[in-house]
BAFIBA-739048 format. One record per atom (N, C-alpha, C, O): residue in one letter; y, z, x. Coordinates in steps of 0.1 Angstrom, whole numbers, padded with zeros to 4 digits, always signed. Layout:
N
AYZX/...
This chain:
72
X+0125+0056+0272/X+0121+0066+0263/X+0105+0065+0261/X+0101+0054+0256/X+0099+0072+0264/X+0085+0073+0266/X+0078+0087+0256/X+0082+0098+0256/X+0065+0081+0247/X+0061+0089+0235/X+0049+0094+0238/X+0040+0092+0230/X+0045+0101+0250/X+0031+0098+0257/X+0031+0094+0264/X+0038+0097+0273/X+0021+0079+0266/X+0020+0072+0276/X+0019+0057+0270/X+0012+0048+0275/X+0027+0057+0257/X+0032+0044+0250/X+0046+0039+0253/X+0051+0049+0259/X+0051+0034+0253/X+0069+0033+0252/X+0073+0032+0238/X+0065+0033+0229/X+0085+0030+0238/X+0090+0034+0222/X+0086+0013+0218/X+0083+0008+0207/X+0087+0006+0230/X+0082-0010+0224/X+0071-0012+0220/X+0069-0019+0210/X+0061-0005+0227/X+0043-0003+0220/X+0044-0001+0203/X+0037-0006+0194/X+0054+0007+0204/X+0052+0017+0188/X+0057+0006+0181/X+0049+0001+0173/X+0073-0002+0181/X+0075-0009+0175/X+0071-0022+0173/X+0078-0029+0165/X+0060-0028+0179/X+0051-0040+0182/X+0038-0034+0174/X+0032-0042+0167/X+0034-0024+0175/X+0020-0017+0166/X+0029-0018+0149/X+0024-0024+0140/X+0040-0014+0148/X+0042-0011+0136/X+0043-0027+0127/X+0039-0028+0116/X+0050-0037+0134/X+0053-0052+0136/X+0038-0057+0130/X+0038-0064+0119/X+0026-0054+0139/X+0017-0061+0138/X+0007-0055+0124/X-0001-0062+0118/X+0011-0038+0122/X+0002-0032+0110/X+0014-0046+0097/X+0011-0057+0091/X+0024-0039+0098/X+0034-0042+0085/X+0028-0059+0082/X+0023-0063+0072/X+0030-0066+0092/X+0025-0084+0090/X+0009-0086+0088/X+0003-0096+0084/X+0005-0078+0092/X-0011-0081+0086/X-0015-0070+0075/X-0023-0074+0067/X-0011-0057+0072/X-0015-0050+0058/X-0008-0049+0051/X-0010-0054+0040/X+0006-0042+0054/X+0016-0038+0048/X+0022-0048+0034/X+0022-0046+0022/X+0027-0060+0043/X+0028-0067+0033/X+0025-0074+0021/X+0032-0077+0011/X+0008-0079+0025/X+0000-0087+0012/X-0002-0071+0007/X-0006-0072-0005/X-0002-0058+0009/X-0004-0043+0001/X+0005-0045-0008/X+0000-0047-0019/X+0019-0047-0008/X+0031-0044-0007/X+0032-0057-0024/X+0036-0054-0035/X+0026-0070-0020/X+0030-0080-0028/X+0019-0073-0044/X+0020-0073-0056/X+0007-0068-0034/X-0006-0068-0047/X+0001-0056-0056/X+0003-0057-0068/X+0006-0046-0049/X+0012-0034-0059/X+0020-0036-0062/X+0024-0028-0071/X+0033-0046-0058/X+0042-0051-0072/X+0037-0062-0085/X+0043-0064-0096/X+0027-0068-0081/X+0021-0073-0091/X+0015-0064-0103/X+0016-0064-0115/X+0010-0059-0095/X+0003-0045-0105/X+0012-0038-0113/X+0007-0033-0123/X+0026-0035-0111/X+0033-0029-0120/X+0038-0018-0110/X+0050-0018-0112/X+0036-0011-0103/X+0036-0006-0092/X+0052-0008-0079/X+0058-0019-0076/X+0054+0001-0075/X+0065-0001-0064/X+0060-0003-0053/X+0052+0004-0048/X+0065-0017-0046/X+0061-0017-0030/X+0061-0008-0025/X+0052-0009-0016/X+0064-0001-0024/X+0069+0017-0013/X+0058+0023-0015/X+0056+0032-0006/X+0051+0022-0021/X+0035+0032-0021/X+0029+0024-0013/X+0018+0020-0016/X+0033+0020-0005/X+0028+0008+0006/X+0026+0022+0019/X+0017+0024+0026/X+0036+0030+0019/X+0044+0038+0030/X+0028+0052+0030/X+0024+0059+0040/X+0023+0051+0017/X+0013+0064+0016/X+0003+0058+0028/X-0002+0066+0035/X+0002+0046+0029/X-0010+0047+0041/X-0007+0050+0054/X-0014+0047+0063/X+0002+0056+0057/X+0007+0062+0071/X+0003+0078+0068/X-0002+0084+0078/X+0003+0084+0057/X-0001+0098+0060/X-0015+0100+0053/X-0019+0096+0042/X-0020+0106+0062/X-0038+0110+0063/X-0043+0111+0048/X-0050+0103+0042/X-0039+0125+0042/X-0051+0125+0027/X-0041+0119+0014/X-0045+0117+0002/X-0026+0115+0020/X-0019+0112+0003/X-0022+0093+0002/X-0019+0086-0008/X-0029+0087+0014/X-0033+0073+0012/X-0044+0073+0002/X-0042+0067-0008/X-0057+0081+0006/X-0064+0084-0006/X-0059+0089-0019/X-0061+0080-0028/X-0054+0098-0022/X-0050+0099-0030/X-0041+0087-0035/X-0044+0084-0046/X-0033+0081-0031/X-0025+0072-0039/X-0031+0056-0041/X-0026+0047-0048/X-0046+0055-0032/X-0057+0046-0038/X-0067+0046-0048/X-0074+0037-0052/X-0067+0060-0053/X-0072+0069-0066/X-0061+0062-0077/X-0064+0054-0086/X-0049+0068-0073/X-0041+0069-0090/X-0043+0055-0091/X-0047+0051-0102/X-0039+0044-0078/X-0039+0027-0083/X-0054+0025-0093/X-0055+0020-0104/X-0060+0028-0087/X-0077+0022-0087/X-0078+0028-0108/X-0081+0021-0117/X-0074+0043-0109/X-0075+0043-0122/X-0065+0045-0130/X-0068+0053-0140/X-0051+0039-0129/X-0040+0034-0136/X-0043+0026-0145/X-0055+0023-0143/X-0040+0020-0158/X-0044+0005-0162/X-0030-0001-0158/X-0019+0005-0158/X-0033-0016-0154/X-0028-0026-0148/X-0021-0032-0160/X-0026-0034-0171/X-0008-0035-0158/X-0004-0043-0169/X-0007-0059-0174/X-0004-0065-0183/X-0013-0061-0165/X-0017-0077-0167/X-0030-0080-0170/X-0034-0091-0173/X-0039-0067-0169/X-0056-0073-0174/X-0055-0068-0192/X-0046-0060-0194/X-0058-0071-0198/X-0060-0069-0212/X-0066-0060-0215/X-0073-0058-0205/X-0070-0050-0224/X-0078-0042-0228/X-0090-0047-0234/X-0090-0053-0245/X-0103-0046-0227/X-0115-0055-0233/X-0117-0047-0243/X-0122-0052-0253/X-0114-0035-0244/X-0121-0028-0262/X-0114-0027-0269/X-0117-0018-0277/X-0098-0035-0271/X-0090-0036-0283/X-0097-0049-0287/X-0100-0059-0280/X-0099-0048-0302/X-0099-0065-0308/X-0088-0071-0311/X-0077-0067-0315/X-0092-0083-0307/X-0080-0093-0306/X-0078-0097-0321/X-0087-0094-0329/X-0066-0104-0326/X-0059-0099-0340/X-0059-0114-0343/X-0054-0118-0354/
């Protein structure tokens, strides 16, 4: 089975090598953040990666504190 002039093993060796080098440490920071691993999946399509590095970037995080509440 041939996709071009890749084989369908190219594809699943590229995808092997993105997932173990970005996907994953992505995957651990946005469940930390409060966040679903699966918004991991937006960086495969072209303008909703940007977009879904927007909403992270100005979400608030549940684990930083609010520096302009006073503390009690």
């Amino acid at each position: 089975m041939m996709m071009g002039s890749y084989s369908l093993w190219h594809w699943l060796v590229a995808f092997a090598f993105w997932f173990l080098l970005f996907g994953w440490p992505i995957a651990k920071i946005l469940r930390r953040a409060g966040f679903s691993g699966w918004w991991v999946l937006l960086s495969f399509v072209p303008l909703a990666n940007l977009i879904g590095l927007w909403v992270f970037a100005v979400t608030p995080w549940p684990n930083v504190p609010d520096q302009n509440r006073p503390s009690a």
